[in-house]
C-alpha positions, 0 to 999 in steps of 0.5 A, a space after each residue: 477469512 472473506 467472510 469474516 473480512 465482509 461481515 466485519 466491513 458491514 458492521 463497521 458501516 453502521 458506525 458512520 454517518 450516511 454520507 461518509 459510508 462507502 459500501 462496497 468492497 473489493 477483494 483481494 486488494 492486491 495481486 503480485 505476479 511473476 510473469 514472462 515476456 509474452 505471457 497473459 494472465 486472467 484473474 478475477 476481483 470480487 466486488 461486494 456491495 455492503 449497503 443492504 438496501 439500495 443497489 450501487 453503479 460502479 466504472 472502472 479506472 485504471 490508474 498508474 501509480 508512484 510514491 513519493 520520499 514520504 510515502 504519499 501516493 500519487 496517480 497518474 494516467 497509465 501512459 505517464 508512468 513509465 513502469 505502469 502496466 496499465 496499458 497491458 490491462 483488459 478489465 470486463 465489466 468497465 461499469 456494472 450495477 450491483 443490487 443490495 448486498 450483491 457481489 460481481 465478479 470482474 475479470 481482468 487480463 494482463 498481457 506482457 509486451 515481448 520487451 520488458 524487464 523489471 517490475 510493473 504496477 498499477 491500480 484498478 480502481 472500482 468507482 461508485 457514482 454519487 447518489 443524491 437521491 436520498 430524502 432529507 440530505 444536504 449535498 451527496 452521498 460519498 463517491 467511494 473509490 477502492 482498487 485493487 494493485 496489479 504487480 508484474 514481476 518479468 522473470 529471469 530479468 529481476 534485479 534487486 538492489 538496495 541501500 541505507 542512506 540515512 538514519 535520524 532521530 528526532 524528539 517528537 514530545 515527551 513520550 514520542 521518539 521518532 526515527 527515520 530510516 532512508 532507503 534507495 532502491 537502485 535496481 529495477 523491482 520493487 522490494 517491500 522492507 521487513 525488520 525493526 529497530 530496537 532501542 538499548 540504554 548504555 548498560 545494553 539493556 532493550 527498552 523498546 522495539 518497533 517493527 516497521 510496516 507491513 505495507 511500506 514499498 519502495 518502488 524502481 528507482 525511488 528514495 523512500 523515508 521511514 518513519 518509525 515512532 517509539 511512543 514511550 517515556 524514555 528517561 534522560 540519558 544516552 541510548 542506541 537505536 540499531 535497526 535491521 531490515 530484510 529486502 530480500 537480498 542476501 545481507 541484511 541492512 544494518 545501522 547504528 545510531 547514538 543518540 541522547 535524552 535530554 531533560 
């Protein structure tokens, strides 16, 4: 499946303009670990460099991480987020060179201080330095950035608990429906939602389904809106949205929303 993934990834460079490509990649992108208070772990992250021609110098930038209501990402310096588990990260190499079509392997180890409990993250960020060596260009070659995220999970100290606090509807246009689900998350793990919603006109009959991400989160402490957007015509009349999501506790979320068309 890597090799798929990479050769997938090279081809798709030809498809952008030169200062747009960024040419390497990181894999896996994610690590989620379930670790105990004292304990350290070392794994390792593949670094591809997908330019066939020129070699690509690249740091290390270890970041914390939070999302906001809306799902955008802000970063932070791993001291300033209190769940970050930045501070516990040793990474080698922090800067290495890869040649043309080249892959390193970089080792990182997380070390669980004695008195944590909950979930902690952060991001390992793998940043290549801006070239300006190429003939014939205006400005610089793209500095790309990619990461790979880094989740502790302290055994036996986990606790989950979410609720639905909101479900609305909102004509988008003439054939997009859009549905925002509201989650809060009152425990100290993060939980990642699975589910749909599903549409029915008044006879009963399903007239449209969507499933929600595969990549939304919601973090320790958060609020997170979901927005789910059915993209077909929808005639004039009265419906029911009914949405169902799995956070890993034992019930389910469920709710149940009337809505209407209008012309």
């Amino acid at each position: 499946m890597r090799r798929i993934f990479v050769i997938f990834f090279i081809l798709a460079l030809a498809a952008l303009p030169l200062w747009a490509r960024v040419y390497f990649v990181v894999s896996p992108p994610r690590f989620e670990m379930n670790m105990a208070p004292g304990q350290n772990r070392t794994e390792t992250i593949s670094i591809i460099n997908g330019d066939s021609a020129n070699p690509l110098r690249l740091r290390v930038l270890v970041k914390g991480w939070e999302k906001s209501k809306s799902g955008q990402t802000a970063y932070f310096e791993p001291s300033e987020q209190p769940r970050s588990c930045g501070g516990w990260l040793v990474v080698n190499p922090s800067e290495f060179e890869l040649p043309a079509r080249g892959t390193e392997t970089v080792r990182f180890t997380i070390t669980v201080p004695e008195s944590v409990s909950g979930s902690y993250w952060a991001m390992i960020f793998f940043e290549s330095q801006p070239d300006t060596t190429e003939k014939g260009m205006v400005g610089v070659r793209l500095a790309g950035r990619l990461g790979a995220s880094v989740y502790a999970n302290i055994d036996g100290t986990m606790q989950y608990q979410s609720e639905m606090t909101g479900f609305l509807y909102r004509r988008a246009g003439y054939q997009n429906h859009e549905f925002t689900v509201s989650l809060k998350n009152s425990g100290n793990g993060y939980f990642r939602p699975k589910g749909g919603l599903e549409v029915k006109d008044a006879s009963g009959k399903k007239i449209a389904t969507i499933n929600i991400p595969d990549d939304v989160i919601v973090l320790p402490g958060a609020l997170r809106d979901i927005k789910l957007l059915v993209k077909q015509v929808i005639p004039p009349g009265k419906y029911t949205a009914l949405i169902s999501i799995d956070c890993g506790q034992p019930e389910l979320l469920e709710g149940e929303l009337p809505f209407e068309v209008v012309p």
